[in-house]
C-alpha positions in Angstrom: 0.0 0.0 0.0 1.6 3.0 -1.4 1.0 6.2 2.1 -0.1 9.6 0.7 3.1 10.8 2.0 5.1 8.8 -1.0 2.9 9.7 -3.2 4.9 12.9 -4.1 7.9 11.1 -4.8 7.1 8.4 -6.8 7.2 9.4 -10.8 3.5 8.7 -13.0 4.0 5.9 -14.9 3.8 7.0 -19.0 3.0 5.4 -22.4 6.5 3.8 -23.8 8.5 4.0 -19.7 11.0 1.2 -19.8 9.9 -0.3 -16.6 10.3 -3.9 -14.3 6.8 -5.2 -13.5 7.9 -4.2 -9.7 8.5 -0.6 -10.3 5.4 -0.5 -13.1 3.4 -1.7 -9.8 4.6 0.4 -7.5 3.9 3.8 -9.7 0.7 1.9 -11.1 -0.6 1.9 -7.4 0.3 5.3 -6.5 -2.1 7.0 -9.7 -5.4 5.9 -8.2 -7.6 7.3 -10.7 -6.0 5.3 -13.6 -7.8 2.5 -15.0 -5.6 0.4 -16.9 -2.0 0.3 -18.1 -0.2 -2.4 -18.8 3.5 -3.6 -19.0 4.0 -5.5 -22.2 7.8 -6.5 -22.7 9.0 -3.9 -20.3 7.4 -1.3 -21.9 4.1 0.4 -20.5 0.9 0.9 -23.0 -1.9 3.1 -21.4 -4.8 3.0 -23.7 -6.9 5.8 -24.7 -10.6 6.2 -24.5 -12.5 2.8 -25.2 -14.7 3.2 -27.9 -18.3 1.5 -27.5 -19.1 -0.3 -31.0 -14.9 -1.0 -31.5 -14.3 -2.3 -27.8 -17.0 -1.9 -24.9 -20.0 -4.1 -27.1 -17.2 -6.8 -28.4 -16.0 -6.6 -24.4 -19.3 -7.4 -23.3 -20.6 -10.0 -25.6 -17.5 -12.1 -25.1 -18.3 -12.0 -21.4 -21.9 -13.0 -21.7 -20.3 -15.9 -23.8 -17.5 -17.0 -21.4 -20.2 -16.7 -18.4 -22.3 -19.2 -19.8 -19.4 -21.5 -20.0 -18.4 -20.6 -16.4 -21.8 -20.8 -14.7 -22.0 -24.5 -15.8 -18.5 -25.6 -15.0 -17.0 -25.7 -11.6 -13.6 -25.0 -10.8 -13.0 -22.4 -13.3 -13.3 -19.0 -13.4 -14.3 -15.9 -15.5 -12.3 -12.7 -15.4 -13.0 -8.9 -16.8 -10.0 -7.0 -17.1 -7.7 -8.7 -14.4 -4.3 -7.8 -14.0 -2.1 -10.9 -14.8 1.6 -11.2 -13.3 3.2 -12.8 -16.1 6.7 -12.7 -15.4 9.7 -9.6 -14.9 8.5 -7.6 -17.9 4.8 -8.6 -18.9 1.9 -7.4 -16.4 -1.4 -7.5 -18.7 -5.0 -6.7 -18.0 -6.4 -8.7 -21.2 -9.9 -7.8 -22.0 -10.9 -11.5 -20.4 -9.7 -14.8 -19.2 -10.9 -18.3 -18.2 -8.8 -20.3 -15.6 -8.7 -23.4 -14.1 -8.9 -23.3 -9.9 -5.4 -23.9 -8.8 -6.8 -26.7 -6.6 -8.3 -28.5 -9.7 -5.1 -28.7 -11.8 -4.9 -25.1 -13.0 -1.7 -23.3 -13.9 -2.0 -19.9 -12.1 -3.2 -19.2 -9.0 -4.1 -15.7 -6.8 -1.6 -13.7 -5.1 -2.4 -12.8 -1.8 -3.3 -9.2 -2.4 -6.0 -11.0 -5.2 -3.7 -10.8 -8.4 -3.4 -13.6 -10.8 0.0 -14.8 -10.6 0.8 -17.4 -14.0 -1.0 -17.5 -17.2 -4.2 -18.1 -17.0 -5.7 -21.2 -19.5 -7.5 -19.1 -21.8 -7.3 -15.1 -22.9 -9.1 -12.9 -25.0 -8.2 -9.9 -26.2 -10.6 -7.3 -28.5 -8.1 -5.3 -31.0 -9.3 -2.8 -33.5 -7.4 -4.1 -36.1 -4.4 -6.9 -37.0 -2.0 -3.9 -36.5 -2.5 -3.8 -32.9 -0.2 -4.9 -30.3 -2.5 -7.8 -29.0 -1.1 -9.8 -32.2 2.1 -8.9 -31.7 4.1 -7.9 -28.9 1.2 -9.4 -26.7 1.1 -12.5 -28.8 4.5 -13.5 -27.7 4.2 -12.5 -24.1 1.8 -15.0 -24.0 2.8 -17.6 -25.5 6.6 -17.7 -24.4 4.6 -17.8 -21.0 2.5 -20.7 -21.4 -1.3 -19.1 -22.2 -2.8 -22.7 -23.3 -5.3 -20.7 -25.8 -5.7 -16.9 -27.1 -8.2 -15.3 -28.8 -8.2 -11.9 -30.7 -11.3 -10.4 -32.0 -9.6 -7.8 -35.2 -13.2 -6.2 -34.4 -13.0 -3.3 -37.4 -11.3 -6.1 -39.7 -14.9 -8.2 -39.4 -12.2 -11.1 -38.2 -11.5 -13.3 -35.2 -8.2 -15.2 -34.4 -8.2 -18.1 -31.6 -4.6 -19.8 -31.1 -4.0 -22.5 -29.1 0.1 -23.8 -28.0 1.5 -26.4 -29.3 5.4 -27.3 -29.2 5.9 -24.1 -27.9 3.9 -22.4 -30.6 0.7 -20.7 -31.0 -1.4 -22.3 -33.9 -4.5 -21.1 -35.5 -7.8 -23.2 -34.2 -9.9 -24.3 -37.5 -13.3 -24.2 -37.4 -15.2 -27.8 -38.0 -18.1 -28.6 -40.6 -20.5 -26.7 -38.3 -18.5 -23.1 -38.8 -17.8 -23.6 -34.8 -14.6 -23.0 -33.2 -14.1 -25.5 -30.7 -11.7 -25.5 -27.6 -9.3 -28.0 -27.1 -8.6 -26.9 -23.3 -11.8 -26.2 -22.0 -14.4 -28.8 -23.8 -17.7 -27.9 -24.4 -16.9 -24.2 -24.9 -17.7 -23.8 -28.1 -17.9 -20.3 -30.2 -20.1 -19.8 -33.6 -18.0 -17.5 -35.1 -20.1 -16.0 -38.5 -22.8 -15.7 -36.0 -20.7 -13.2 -33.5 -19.5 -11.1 -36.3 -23.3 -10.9 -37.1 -24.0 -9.6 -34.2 -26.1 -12.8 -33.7 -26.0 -12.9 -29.6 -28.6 -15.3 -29.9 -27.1 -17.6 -31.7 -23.5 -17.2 -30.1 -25.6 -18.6 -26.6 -27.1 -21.2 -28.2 -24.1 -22.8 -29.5 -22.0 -22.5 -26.3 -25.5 -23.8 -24.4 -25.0 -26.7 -26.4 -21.8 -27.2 -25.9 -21.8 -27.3 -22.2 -24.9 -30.3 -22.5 -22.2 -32.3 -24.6 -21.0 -35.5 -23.3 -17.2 -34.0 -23.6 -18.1 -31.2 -21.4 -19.7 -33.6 -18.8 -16.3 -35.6 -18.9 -14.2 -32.1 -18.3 -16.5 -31.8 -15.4 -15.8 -35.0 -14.0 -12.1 -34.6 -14.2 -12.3 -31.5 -12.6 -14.3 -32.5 -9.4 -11.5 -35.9 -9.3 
């Protein structure tokens, strides 16, 4: 807890500081009226202004469709904008995640000043456009890290990009015969793609509604509660 008396002595943090996640922390804490920055290969990225129909709709619609998926699976968890301790130069806030409870096998856990320490299972990030840093610099972060499966919704490109690690590499997920995008981490959560960028909500819930009745899911759930 940063006292109001250190306060004047501590510098703001600023887009493009070369920073270690400790010292991005420490400043990050002491400007209380900042909502999100982030240290992305020790460089902080403070966002401007959220636009709604480019970020805050995508933001929401991808929670109502990894809160389905959480509300009929125990031992994992949804999160909206949490900061992520990654390692010495990478302290996200991705737009969402889905983890596995440490006690059930997953591979980050919370800090205990409430922080996810580790990379969560699954993260989702909403990016204007392929040029942003989410498929880039981001990108790596997370998968020299170990994030099992990422997903970037290129909102204003009408495109979205789900990768999933394998040999150390992310790979692009292929949609089946259906046109649905299918985990390989978290079975049953399943994401109808053509219908999203439709703006199909209806849909989107079905599918994943589905999903979560299907005999794989109801395995997942087993191993879970083992």
């Amino acid at each position: 807890m940063v006292k109001p008396s250190q306060l004047l002595t501590i510098p703001p943090l600023e887009n493009g500081d070369r920073l270690n996640r400790y010292e991005f922390e420490r400043r990050y804490d002491a400007m209380t009226h900042l909502k999100k920055a982030e240290l992305i290969e020790g460089i902080v990225y403070m966002p401007a202004a959220l636009r709604f129909k480019s970020h805050g709709q995508p933001h929401s619609r991808m929670l109502a469709w990894l809160g389905i998926y959480e509300a009929m699976t125990p031992s994992v968890a949804v999160g909206d904008a949490p900061t992520v301790r990654l390692d010495l130069d990478n302290e996200p806030q991705p737009d969402a995640v889905l983890l596995i409870d440490e006690a059930a096998g997953g591979q980050s856990r919370l800090s205990e000043d409430d922080y996810i320490e580790g990379p969560p299972e699954l993260v989702v990030e909403i990016a204007a456009s392929s040029v942003a840093i989410d498929l880039h610099a981001k990108k790596q972060a997370y998968r020299r890290n170990g994030v099992k499966e990422y997903i970037v919704w290129q909102v204003l490109d009408q495109k979205l990009s789900w990768f999933y690690l394998e040999q150390g590499e992310y790979r692009e997920l292929s949609a089946d015969p259906d046109r649905i995008l299918r985990s390989r981490i978290f079975p049953g959560l399943w994401l109808a793609v053509e219908a999203l960028l439709a703006e199909d909500m209806r849909q989107v819930l079905a599918v994943v509604q589905a999903g979560v009745q299907s005999a794989e899911h109801g395995d997942f759930v087993q191993k879970l509660s083992v």
